[in-house]
C-alpha positions in Angstrom: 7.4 19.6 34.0 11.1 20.1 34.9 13.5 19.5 32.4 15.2 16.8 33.8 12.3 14.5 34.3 10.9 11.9 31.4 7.1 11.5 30.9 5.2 10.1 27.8 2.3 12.8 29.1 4.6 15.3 28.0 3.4 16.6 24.3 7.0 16.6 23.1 8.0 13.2 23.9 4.1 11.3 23.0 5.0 11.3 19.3 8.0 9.7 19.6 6.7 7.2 21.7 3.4 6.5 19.8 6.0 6.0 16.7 8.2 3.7 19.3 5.2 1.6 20.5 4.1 1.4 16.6 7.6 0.1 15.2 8.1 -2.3 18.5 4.8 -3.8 17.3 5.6 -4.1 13.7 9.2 -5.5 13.8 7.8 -8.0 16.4 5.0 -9.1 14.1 6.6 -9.3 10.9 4.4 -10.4 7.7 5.0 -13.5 5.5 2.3 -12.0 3.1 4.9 -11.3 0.4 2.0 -9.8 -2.4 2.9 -10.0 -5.9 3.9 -6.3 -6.2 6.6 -6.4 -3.1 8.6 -9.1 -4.6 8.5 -7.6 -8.0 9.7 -4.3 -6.4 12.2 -6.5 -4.9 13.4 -8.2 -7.9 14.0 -4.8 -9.7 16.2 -3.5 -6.7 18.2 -6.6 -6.7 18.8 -6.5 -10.4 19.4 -2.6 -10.1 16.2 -2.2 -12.6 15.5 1.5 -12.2 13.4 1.8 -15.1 10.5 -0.9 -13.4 11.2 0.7 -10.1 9.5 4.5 -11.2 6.2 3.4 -11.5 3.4 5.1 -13.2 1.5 5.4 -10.1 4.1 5.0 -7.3 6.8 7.2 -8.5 8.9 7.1 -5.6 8.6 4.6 -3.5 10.7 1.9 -5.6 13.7 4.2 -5.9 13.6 5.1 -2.6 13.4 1.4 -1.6 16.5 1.1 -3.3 18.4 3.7 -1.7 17.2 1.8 1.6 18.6 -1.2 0.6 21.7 -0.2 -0.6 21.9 1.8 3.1 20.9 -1.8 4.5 23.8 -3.6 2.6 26.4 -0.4 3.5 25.3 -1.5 7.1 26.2 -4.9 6.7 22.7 -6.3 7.9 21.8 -9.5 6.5 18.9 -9.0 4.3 17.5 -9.1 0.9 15.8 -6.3 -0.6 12.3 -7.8 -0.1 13.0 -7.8 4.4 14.3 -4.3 3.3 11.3 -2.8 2.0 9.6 -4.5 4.4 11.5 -2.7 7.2 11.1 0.5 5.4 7.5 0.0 5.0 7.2 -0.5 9.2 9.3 2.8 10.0 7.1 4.6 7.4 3.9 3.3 8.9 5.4 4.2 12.6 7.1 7.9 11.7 3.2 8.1 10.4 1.9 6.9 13.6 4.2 9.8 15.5 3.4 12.5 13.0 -0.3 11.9 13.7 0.0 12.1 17.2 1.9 15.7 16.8 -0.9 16.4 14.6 -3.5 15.6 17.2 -1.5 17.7 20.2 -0.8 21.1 17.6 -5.1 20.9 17.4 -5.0 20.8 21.5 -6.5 17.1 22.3 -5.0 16.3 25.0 -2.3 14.3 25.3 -4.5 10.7 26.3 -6.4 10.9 23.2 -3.9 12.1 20.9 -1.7 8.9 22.1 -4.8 6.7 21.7 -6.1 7.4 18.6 -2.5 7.2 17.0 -2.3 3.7 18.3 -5.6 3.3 16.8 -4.2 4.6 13.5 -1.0 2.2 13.8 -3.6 -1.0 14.5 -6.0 -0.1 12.0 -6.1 -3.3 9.4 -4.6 -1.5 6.3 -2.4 0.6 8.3 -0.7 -2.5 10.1 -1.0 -4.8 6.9 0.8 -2.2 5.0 3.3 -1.7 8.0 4.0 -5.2 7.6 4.1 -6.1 4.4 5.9 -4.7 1.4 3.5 -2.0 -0.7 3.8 1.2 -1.6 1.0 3.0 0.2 2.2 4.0 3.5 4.9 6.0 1.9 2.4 8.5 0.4 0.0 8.3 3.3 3.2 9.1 6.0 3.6 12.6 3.1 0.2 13.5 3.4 -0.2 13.9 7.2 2.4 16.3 6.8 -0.2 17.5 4.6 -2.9 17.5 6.7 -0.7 19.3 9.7 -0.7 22.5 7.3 -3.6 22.0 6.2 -5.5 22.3 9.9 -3.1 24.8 10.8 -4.6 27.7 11.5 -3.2 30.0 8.6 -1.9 27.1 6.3 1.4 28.2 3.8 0.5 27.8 0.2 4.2 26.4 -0.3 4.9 23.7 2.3 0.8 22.8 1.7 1.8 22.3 -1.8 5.4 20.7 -1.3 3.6 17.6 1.3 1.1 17.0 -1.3 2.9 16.6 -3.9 5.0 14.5 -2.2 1.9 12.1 -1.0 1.2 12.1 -4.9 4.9 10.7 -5.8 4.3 8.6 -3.0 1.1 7.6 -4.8 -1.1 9.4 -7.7 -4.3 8.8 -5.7 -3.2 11.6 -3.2 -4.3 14.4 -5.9 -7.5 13.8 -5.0 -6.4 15.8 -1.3 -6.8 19.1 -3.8 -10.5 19.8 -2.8 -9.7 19.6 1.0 -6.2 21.9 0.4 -8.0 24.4 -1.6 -10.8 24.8 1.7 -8.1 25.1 4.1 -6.5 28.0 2.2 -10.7 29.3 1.3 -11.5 29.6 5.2 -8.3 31.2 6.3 -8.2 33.8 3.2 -10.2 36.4 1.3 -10.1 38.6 -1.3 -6.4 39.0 -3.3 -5.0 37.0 -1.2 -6.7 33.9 -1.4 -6.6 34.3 -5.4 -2.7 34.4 -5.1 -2.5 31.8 -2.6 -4.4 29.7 -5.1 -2.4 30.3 -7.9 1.0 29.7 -5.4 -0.5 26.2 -4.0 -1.4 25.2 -8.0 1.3 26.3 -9.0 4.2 24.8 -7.0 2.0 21.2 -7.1 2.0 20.9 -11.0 5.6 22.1 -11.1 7.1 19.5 -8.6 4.7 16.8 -10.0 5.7 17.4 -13.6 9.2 18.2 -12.6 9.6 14.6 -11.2 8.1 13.0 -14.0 9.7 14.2 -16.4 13.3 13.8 -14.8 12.0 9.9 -14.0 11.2 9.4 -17.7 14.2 11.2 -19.4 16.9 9.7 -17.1 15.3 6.8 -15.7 12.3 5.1 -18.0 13.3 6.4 -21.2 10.4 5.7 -23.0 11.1 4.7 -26.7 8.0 5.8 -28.3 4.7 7.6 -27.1 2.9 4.0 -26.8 5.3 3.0 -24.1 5.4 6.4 -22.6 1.7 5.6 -22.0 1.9 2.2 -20.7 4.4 3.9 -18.2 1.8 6.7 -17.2 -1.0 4.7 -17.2 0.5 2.2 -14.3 -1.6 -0.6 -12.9 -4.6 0.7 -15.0 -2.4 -0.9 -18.0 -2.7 -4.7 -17.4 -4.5 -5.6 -20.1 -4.0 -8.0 -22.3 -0.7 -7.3 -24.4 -0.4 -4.3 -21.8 -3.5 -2.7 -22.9 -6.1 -0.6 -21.1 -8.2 -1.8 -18.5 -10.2 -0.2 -16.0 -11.9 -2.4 -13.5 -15.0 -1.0 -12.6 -18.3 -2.3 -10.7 -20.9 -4.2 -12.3 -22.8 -1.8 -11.7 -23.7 1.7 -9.5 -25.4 0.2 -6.6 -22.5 -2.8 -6.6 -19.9 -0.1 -6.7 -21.5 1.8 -3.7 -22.1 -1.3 -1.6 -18.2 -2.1 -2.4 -16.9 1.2 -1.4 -19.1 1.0 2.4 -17.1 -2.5 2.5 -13.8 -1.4 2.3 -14.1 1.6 4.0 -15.0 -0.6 7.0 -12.6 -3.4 6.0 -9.5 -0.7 6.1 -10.3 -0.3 9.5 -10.6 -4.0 10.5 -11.2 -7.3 9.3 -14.8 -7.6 10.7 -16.6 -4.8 9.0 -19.1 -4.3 11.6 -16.1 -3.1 14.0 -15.0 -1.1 11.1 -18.0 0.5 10.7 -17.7 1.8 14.4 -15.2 4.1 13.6 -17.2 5.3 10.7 -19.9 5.7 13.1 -17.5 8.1 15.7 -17.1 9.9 12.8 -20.5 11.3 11.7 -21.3 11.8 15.6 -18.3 14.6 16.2 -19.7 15.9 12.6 -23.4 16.2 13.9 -23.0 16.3 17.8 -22.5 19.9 19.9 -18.7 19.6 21.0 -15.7 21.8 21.2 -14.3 20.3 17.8 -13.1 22.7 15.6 -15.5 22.8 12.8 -13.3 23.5 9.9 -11.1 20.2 11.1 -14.2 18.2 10.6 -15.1 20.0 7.3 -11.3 19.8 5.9 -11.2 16.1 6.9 -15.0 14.9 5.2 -13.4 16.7 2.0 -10.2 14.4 2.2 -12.5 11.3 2.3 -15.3 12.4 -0.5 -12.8 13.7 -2.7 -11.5 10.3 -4.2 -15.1 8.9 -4.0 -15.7 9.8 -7.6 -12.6 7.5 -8.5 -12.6 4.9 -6.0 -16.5 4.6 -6.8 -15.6 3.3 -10.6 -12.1 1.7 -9.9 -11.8 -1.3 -7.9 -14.1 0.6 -4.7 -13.8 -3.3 -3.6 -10.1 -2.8 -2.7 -9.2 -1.4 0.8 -5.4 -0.5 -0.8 -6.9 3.2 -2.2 -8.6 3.4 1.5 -5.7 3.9 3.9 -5.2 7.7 3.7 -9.0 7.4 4.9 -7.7 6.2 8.0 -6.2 9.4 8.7 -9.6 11.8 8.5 -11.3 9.1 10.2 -9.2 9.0 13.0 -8.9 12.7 13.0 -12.6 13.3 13.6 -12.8 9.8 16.2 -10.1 11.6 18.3 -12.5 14.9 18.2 -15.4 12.6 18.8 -13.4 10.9 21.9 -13.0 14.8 23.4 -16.6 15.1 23.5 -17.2 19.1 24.7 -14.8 19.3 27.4 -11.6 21.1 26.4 -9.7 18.7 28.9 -11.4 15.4 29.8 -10.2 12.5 32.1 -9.5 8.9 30.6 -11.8 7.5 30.0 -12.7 3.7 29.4 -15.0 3.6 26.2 -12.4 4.9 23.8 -9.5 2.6 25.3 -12.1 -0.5 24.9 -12.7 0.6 21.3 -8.8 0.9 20.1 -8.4 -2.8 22.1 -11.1 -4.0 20.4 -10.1 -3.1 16.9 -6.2 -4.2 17.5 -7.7 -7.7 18.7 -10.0 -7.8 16.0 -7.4 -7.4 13.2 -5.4 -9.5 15.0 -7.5 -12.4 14.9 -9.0 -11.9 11.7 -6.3 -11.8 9.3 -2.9 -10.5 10.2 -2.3 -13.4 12.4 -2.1 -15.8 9.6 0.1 -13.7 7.4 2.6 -13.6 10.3 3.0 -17.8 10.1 5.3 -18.7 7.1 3.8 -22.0 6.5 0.8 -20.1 6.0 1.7 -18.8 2.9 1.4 -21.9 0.4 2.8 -20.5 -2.3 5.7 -19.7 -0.4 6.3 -22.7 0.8 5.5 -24.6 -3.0 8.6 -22.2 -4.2 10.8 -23.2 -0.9 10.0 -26.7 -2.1 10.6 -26.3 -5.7 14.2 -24.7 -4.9 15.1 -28.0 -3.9 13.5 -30.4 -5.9 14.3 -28.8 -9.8 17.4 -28.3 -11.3 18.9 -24.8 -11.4 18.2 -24.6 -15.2 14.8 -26.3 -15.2 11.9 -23.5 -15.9 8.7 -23.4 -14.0 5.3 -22.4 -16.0 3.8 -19.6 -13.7 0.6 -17.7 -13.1 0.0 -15.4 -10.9 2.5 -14.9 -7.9 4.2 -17.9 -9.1 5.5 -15.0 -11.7 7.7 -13.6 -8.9 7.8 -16.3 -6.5 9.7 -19.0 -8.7 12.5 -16.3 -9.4 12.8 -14.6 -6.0 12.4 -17.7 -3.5 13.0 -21.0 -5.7 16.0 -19.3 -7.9 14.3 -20.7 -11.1 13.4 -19.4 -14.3 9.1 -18.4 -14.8 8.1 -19.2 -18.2 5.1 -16.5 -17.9 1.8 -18.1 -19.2 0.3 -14.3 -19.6 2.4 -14.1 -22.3 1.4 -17.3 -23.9 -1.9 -17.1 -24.5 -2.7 -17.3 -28.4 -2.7 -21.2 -29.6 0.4 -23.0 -30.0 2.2 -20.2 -28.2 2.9 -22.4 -25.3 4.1 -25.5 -27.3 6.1 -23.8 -29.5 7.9 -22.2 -26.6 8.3 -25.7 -24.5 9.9 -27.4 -27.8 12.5 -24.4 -28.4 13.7 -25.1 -24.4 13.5 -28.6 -24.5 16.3 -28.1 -27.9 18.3 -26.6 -25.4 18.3 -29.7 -22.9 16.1 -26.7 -20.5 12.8 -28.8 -19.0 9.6 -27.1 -18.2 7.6 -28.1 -15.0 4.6 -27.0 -13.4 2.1 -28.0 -10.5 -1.3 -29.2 -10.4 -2.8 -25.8 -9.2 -1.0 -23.7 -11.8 -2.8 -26.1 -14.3 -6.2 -26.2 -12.1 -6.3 -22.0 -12.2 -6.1 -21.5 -15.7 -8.0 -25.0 -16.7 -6.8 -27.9 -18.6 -8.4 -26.6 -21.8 -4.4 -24.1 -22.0 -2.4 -27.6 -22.3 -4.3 -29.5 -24.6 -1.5 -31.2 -27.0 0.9 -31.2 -24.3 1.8 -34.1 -22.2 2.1 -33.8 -18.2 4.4 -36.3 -16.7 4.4 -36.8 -12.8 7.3 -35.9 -11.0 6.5 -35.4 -7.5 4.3 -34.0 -4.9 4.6 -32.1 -1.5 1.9 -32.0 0.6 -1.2 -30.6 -1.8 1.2 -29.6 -4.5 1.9 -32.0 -7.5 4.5 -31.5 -9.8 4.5 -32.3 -13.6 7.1 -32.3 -16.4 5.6 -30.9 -19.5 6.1 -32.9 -22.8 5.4 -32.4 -26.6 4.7 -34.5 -29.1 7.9 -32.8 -30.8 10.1 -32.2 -28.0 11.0 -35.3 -26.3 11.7 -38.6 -27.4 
């Protein structure tokens, strides 16, 4: 091609454009979602909170969120810290999008189906969701398709294997589990002395970086007080106990767990699982059909997906948050599957129908709604409450109310997970109301946690907005 002409067939410029196409699509289709964890992440970057920013099991992704939004705010853009991780989050899930295509074209798909099954990667339902909405896990997965790059390479470097791992795991712990598929691509390019070393080199250099960061997070950043709190920190989200304590939610039992995990690995892919399980379906036919895929790319990417089975098969294997970095394998081996055994085959409809049908699919069932703000009720209860309350008032909150009433409605949350022992609650409500500071909540805060938490008290009708009813709390000792 000469130099002087532009064409998205060209192998240099298709990742760029796949990452283009990918953040056009996310910018333009922006979520009103607004989990729990995004606005809490926000709330600590607004309030310069590094400590609750180096999570346990995110390490990096709340700092670097900050550094984002202070670039944001340098830049003079109007937005707060929750639209900043949120536009973080769709340039990580788009550079991810390029850097798979790049991947596809170094393993010599052509260009067609490299282009293709990156848009299939970008539309997949927790790739866009996560693109979309602020969360943590694209930051990891975007690390480890640098991983995967050195891994299928054809002689892959011990170091830069290790550094891209290591990185996914800062980006999020679950990426360790990438070990068993790292150690195989260095096993089936190596022998002898030289794979020892290479070993001990790709080992090495992981536990180093990943202790390294930890430990310069804790000392200068989380400062721990005591071992107890040290292991509150470490132990993340699996420490949301009661009273912070220990809690792993596993299946009922094994054959609930296993029927969870087939769910969400279909469900990652798209909202109807049957169209999930399509891709799933691609999958096992370039691992047992006679094409020109490059058998260790189809081993290497099966050990990606088994290798957090054991963990994902006893902790929450209902949640499709610990299944994106499937989507990567998966599409890996769909993109092989899509080649057939020609070296260089035409377009071809089939796999063009199958991306279309899994981008309208998620479309329709699911992101759509998250991308209407009166969707989100909550939401709109807080936008309400903002302008109904006093600034000093206090709002009794559960659930995303805990982040909600703070970040969108400017009030303060009296936290009812922290006031669960009798008389906790009351005794609470009486010291506020001494301080002329009124407690409200709504009828559904009250309808979640059941009437039985606010015997004693008395709830006084205030006002109501649409299907939300709000109530002034009063005690027997508190008001007069």
């Amino acid at each position: 091609m000469p130099s002087d002409q532009f064409s998205i067939a060209d192998e240099t410029v298709a990742p760029w454009v796949a990452a283009a196409a990918a953040l056009a699509l996310y910018l333009a289709l922006p979520s009103f979602r607004f989990n729990h964890d995004g606005v809490a992440c926000a709330i600590a970057i607004e309030l310069a909170d590094v400590k609750h920013l180096l999570h346990g099991n995110h390490l990096l992704y709340g700092w670097l969120g900050m550094v984002f939004h202070g670039i944001v705010q340098a830049l003079k853009l109007p937005l707060t810290a929750l639209w900043s991780l949120q536009l973080m989050d769709s340039m990580l899930g788009a550079l991810g999008t390029g850097l798979f295509c790049r991947l596809l074209l170094k393993l010599k798909l052509p260009v067609w189906i490299a282009w293709l099954a990156s848009m299939g990667l970008a539309t997949s339902y927790g790739w866009w969701l996560f693109s979309i909405d602020a969360q943590v896990y694209l930051l990891g997965a975007m690390f480890m398709i640098l991983a995967w790059t050195e891994a299928l390479s054809e002689k892959p470097n011990p170091y830069r294997l290790a550094l891209w791992n290591s990185l996914g795991v800062l980006g999020h712990v679950l990426n360790v589990f990438f070990a068993p598929a790292a150690l195989y691509s260095l096993w089936r390019s190596r022998d002898g002395i030289t794979l020892r070393k290479d070993f001990m080199r790709y080992a090495f250099v992981s536990i180093v970086f990943v202790t390294s960061a930890y430990a310069i997070a804790g000392i200068y950043g989380v400062k721990p007080a005591d071992l107890e709190e040290f292991k509150v920190w470490m132990l993340g989200s699996a420490a949301l106990g009661p009273g912070r304590s220990f809690r792993w939610y596993m299946p009922d039992s094994l054959a609930t767990g296993i029927f969870q995990l087939l769910q969400s690995g279909f469900r990652v892919v798209s909202a109807y699982w049957a169209v999930g399980a399509v891709l799933w379906l691609g999958a096992l036919a370039a691992t047992f059909s006679r094409n020109s895929a490059p058998r260790y790319a189809i081993r290497t990417a099966w050990l990606g997906i088994i290798g957090t089975l054991p963990i994902l098969l006893t902790y929450e294997p209902y949640s499709i948050d610990y299944r994106v970095t499937d989507l990567v394998p998966l599409w890996l081996m769909a993109a092989l599957w899509m080649r057939g055994d020609e070296l260089s085959p035409p377009v071809r409809v089939w796999p063009v129908v199958l991306v279309a049908c899994i981008a309208a699919a998620n479309m329709s069932g699911g992101l759509r709604s998250i991308m209407t703000p009166e969707m989100n009720r909550p939401y709109q209860k807080a936008l309400w409450l903002k302008g109904t309350l006093p600034p000093h008032a206090w709002v009794a909150s559960s659930a995303l109310d805990e982040v909600y009433v703070p970040y969108f409605a400017h009030l303060r949350p009296l936290n009812l997970r922290y006031l669960q022992k009798p008389g906790q609650l009351k005794a609470r409500i009486e010291s506020l109301a001494r301080r002329g500071e009124p407690v409200f909540i709504a009828a559904d805060t009250v309808k979640s946690l059941g009437v039985e938490r606010f015997v004693g008290l008395g709830l006084q009708p205030i006002d109501q907005f649409d299907e939300f009813e709000l109530f002034l709390i009063r005690t027997h000792g508190a008001v007069r």
